[in-house]
RODO-2510 file (C-alpha; in nm, 4 decimals, decimal comma):
residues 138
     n   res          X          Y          Z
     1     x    10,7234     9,6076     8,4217
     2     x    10,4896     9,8371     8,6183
     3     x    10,4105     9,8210     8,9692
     4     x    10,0871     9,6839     9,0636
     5     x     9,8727     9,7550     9,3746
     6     x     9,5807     9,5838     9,5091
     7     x     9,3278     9,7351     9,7097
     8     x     9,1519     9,5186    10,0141
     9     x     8,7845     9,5285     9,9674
    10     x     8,5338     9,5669    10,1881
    11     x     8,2907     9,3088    10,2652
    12     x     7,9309     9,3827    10,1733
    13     x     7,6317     9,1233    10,2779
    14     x     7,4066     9,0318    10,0038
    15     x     7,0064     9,0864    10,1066
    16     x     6,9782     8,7234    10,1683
    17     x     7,2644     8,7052    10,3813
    18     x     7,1277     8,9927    10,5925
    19     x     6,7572     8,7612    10,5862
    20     x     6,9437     8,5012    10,7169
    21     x     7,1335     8,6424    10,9773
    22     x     6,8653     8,8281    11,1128
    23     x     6,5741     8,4879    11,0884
    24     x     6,8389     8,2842    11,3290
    25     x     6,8826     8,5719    11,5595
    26     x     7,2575     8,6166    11,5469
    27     x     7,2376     8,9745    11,4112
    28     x     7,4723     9,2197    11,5983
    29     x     7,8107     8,9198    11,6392
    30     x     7,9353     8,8559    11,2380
    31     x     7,8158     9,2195    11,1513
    32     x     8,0266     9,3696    11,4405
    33     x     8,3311     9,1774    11,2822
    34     x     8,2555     9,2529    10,9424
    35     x     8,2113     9,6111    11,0391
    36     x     8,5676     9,5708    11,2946
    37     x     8,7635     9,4078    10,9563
    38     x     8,6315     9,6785    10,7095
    39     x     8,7352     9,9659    10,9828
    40     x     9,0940     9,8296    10,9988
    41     x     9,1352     9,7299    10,6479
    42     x     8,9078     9,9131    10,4474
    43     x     9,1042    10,1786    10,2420
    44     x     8,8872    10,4874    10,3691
    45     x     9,0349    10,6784    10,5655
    46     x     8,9333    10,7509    10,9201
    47     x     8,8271    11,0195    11,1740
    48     x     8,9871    11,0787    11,5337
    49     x     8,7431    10,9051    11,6962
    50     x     8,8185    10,5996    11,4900
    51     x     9,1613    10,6096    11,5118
    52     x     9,1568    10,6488    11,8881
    53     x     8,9267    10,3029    11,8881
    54     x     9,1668    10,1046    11,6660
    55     x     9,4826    10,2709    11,8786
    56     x     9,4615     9,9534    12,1341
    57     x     9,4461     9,6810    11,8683
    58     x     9,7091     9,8144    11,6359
    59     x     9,9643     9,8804    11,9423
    60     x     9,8997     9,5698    12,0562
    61     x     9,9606     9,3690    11,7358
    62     x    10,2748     9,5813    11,6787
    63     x    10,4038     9,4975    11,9810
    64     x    10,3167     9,1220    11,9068
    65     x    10,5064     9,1658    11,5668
    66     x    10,8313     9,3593    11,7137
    67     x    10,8401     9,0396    11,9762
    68     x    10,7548     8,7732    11,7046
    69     x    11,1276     8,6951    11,5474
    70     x    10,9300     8,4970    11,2971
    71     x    10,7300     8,8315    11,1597
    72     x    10,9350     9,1550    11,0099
    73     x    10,8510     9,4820    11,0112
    74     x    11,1217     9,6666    10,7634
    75     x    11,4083     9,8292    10,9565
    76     x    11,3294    10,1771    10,8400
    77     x    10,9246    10,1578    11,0140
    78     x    11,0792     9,9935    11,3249
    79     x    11,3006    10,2743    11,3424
    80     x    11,0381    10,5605    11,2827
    81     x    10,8433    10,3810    11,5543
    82     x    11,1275    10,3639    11,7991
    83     x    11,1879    10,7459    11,7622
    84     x    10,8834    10,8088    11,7762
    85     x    10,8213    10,6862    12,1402
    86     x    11,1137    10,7903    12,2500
    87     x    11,1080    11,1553    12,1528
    88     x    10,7574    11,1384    12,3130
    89     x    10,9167    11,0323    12,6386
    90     x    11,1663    11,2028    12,6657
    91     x    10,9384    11,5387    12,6283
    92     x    10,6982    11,3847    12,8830
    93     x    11,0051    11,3120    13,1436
    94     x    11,1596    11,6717    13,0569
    95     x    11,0742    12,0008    13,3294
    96     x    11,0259    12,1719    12,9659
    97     x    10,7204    12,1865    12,8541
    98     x    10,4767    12,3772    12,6760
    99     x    10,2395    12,4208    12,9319
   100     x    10,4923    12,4048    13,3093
   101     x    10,3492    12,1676    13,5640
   102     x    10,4723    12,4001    13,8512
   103     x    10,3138    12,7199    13,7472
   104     x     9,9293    12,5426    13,6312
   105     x     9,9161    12,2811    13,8389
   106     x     9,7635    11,9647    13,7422
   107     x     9,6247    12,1543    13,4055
   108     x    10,0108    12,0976    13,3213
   109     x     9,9567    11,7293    13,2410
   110     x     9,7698    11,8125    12,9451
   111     x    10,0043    11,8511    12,6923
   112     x    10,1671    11,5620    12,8101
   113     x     9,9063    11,3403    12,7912
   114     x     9,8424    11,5158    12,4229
   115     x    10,2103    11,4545    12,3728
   116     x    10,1409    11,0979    12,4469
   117     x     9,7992    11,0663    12,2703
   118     x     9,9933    11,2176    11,9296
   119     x    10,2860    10,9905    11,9480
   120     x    10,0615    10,6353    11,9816
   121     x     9,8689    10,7535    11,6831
   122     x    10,1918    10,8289    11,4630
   123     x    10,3290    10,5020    11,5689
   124     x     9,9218    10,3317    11,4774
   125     x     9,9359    10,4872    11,1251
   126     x    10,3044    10,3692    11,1145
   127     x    10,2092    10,0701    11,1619
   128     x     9,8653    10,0768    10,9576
   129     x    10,1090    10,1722    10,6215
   130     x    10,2921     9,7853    10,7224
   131     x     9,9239     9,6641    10,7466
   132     x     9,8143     9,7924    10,3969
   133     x    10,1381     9,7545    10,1988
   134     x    10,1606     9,4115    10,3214
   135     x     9,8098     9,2725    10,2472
   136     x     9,7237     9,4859    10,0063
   137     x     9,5980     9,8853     9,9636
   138     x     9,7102    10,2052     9,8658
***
């Protein structure tokens, strides 16, 4: 018995939905969430700047999900994500760093904050492999 996948398509308007929507006026609100559901489900993948949009709603579902007893995340992702942030701050609360606060100043924060910025996206695309093996996708 193989294993099957399924892949989430992407919603695409038909001309005469796109004639409707724009007669009645109500153009830029059901696009926006058709274009928002296709971005987070969608099995393209993404650029930075995406991923750095989506970063707010995937932590905060996660952490809606970790709370929820009622929803699982396997024990092996909840892990990963639980190392993840803490290896990130414990090298933010550490006086080692890559680039010393003491000697540059406030120019020291940035790998910090890049420390930071690196481990919420590992923990989003954690989270995003739940997302897709869960309702479908590669």
């Amino acid at each position: 018995m193989g294993i099957s996948t399924f892949h989430v398509k992407p919603i695409v308007l038909t001309g005469f939905a796109v004639i409707a929507f724009s007669k009645f006026g109500i153009m830029g609100q059901p696009f926006s969430h058709i274009e928002r559901y296709n971005r987070h489900f969608g099995a393209r993948s993404n650029g930075l700047i995406q991923r750095l949009r989506d970063l707010p709603f995937l932590l905060k579902r996660l952490l809606r999900e970790i709370l929820n007893p009622q929803r699982s995340i396997p024990f092996a992702i909840r892990a990963r994500v639980c190392l993840a942030i803490l290896a990130s701050a414990l090298y933010i609360i550490s006086p080692v760093d890559i680039i010393p606060e003491a000697i540059f100043g406030i120019i020291g924060f940035v790998d910090d904050a890049l420390i930071a910025v690196i481990g919420f996206l590992h923990v989003a695309a954690l989270y995003r492999s739940v997302l897709l093996s869960r309702y479908g996708g590669s």
